[in-house]
C-alpha positions as YAML, in Angstrom:
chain: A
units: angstrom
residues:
- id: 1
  name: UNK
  ca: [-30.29, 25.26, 23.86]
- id: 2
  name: UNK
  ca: [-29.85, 28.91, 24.80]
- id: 3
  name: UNK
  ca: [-28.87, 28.17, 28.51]
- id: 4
  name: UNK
  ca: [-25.87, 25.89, 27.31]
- id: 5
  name: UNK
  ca: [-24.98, 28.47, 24.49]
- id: 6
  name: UNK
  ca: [-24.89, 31.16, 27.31]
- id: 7
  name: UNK
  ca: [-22.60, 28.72, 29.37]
- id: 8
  name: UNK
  ca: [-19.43, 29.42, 26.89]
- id: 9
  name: UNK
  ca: [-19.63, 32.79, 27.71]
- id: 10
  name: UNK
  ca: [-17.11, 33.75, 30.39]
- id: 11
  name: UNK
  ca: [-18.84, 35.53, 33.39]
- id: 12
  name: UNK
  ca: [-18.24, 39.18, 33.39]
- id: 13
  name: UNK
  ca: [-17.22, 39.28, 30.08]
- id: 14
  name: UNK
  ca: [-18.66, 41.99, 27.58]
- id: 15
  name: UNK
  ca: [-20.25, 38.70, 25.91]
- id: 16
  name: UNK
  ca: [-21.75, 38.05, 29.41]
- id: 17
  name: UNK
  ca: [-22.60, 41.32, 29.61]
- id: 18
  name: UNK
  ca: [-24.41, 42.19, 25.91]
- id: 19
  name: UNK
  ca: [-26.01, 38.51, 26.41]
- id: 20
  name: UNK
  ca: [-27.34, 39.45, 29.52]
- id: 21
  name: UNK
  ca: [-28.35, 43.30, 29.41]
- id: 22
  name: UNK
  ca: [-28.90, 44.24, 25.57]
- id: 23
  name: UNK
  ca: [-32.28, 44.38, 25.66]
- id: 24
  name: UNK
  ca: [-32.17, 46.72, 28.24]
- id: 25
  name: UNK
  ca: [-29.45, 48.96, 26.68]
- id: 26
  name: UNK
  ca: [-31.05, 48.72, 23.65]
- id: 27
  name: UNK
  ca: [-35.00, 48.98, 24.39]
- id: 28
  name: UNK
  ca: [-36.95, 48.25, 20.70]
- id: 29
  name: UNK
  ca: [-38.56, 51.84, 21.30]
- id: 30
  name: UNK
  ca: [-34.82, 53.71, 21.75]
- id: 31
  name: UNK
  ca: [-34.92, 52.81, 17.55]
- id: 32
  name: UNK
  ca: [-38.56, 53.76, 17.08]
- id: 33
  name: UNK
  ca: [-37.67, 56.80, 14.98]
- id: 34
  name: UNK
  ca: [-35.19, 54.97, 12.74]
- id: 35
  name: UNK
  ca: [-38.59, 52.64, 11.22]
- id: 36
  name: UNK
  ca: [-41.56, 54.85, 10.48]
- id: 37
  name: UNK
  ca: [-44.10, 52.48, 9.84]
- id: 38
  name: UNK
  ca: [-44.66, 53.15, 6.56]
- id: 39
  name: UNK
  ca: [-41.09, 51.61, 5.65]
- id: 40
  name: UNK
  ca: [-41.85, 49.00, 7.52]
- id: 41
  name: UNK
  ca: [-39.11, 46.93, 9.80]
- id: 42
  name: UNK
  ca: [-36.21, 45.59, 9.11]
- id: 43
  name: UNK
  ca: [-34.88, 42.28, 9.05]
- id: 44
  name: UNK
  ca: [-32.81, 42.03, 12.22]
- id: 45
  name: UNK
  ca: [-33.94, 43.50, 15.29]
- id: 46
  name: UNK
  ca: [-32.08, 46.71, 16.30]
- id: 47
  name: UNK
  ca: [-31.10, 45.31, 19.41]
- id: 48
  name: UNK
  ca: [-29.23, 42.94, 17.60]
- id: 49
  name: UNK
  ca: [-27.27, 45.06, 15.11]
- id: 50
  name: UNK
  ca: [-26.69, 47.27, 18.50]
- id: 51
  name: UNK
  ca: [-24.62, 44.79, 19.87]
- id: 52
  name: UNK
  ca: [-22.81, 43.15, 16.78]
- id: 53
  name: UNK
  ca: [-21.52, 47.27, 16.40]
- id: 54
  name: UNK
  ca: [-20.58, 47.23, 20.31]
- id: 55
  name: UNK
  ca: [-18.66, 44.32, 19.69]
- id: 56
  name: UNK
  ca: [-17.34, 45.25, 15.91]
- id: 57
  name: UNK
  ca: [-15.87, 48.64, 17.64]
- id: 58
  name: UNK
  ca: [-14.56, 46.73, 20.36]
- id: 59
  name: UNK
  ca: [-12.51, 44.51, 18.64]
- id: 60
  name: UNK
  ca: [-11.77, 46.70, 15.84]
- id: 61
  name: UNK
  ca: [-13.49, 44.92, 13.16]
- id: 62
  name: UNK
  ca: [-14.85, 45.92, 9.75]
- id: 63
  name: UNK
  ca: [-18.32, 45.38, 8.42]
- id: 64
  name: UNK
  ca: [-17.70, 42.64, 6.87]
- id: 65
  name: UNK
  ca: [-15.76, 40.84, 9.50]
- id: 66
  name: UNK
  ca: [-18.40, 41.78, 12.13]
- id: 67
  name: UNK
  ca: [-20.88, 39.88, 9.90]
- id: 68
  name: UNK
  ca: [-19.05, 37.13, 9.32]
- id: 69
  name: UNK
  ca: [-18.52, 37.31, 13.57]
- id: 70
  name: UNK
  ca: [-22.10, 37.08, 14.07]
- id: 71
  name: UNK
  ca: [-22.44, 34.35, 11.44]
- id: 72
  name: UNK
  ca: [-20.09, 31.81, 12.53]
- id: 73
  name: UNK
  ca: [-18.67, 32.78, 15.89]
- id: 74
  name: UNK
  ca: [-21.25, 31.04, 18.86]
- id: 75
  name: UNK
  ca: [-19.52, 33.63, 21.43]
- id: 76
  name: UNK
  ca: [-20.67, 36.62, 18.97]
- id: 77
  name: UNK
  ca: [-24.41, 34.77, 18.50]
- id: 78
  name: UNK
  ca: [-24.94, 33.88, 22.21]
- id: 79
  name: UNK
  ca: [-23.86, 37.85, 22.98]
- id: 80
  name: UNK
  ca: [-26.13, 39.25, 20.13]
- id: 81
  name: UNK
  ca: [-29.16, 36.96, 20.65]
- id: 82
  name: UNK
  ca: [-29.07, 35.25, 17.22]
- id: 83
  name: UNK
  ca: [-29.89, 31.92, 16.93]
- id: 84
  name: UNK
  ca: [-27.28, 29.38, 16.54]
- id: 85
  name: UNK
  ca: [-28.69, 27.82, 12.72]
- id: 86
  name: UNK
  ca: [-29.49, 31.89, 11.90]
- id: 87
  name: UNK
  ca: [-27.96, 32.98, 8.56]
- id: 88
  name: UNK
  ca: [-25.78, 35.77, 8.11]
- id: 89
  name: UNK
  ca: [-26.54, 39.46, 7.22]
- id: 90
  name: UNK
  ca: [-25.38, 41.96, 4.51]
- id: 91
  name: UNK
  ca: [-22.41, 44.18, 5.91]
- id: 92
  name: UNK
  ca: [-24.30, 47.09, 4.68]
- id: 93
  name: UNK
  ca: [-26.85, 46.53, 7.22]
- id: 94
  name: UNK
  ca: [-24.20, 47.74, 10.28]
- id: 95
  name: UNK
  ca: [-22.97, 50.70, 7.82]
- id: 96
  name: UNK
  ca: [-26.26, 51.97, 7.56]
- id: 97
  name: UNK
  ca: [-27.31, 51.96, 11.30]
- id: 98
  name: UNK
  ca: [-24.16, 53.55, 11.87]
- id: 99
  name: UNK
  ca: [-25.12, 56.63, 9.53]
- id: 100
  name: UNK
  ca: [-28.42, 57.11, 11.12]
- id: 101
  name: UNK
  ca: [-27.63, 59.68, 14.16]
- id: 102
  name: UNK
  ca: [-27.77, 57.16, 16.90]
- id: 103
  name: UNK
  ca: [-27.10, 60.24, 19.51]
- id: 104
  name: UNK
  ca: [-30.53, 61.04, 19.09]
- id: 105
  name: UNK
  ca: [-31.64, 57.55, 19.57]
- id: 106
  name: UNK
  ca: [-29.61, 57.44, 22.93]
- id: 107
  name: UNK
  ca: [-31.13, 61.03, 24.17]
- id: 108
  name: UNK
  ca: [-34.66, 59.26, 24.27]
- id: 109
  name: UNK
  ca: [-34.00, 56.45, 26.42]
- id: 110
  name: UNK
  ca: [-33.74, 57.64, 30.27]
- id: 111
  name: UNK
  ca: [-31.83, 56.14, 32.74]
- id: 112
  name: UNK
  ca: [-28.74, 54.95, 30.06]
- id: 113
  name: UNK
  ca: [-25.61, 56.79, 30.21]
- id: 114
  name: UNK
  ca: [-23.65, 57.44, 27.53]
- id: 115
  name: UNK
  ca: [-20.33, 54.94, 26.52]
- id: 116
  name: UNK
  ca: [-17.70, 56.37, 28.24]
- id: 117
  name: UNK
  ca: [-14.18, 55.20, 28.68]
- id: 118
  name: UNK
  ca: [-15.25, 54.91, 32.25]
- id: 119
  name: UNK
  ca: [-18.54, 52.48, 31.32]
- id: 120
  name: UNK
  ca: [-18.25, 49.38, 33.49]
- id: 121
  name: UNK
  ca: [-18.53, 47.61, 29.47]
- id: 122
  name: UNK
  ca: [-15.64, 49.60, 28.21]
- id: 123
  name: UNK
  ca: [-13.21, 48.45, 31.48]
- id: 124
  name: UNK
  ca: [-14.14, 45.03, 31.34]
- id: 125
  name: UNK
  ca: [-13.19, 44.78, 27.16]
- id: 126
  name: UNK
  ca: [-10.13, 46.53, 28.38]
...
């Protein structure tokens, strides 16, 4: 199912791209800090949310439109790694990720650069 889902997505593509590399630009342990055990987990895994808000500033979107993305577009799913009969997500989730200081969460995992204009991600989108 996954390997023909994959197949829409054009090659090179920041779809591609996220679909391909997000769990190594987004490692489960970079987001460590953000779920002290005693809170437990959430819901969707941060890898997940990562790339719905690398897409969602990409193309501009709000919270709400991002979740409705990752809902009901199969481009956004396949990209994000959410299944194809997942349900949707509260918009709040991506507004409170994006509070937490995510700089900090970046400064712990070596060997990823920063987004730059000049990221090979940020040409391709453009």
């Amino acid at each position: 199912m996954w390997s023909r889902l994959l197949g829409l997505l054009e090659a090179g593509s920041v779809l591609a791209f996220l679909a391909e590399c997000r769990h190594r630009l987004f490692p489960a342990e970079m987001f460590a800090d953000f779920f002290p055990s005693v809170g437990g987990r959430p819901s969707l895994p941060p890898e997940v949310v990562a790339s719905v808000i690398v897409l969602q500033t990409l193309q501009g979107l709000s919270d709400r439109e991002a979740a409705e993305a990752v809902t009901f577009d199969l481009w956004w799913k396949a990209a994000c790694g959410v299944a194809v009969d997942a349900g949707g997500f509260h918009p709040s989730t991506l507004t409170w990720l994006c509070s937490m200081p995510i700089s900090a969460a970046f400064s712990t995992c070596s060997g990823v650069p920063p987004i730059t204009s000049a990221s090979p991600a940020v040409a391709i989108a453009q």
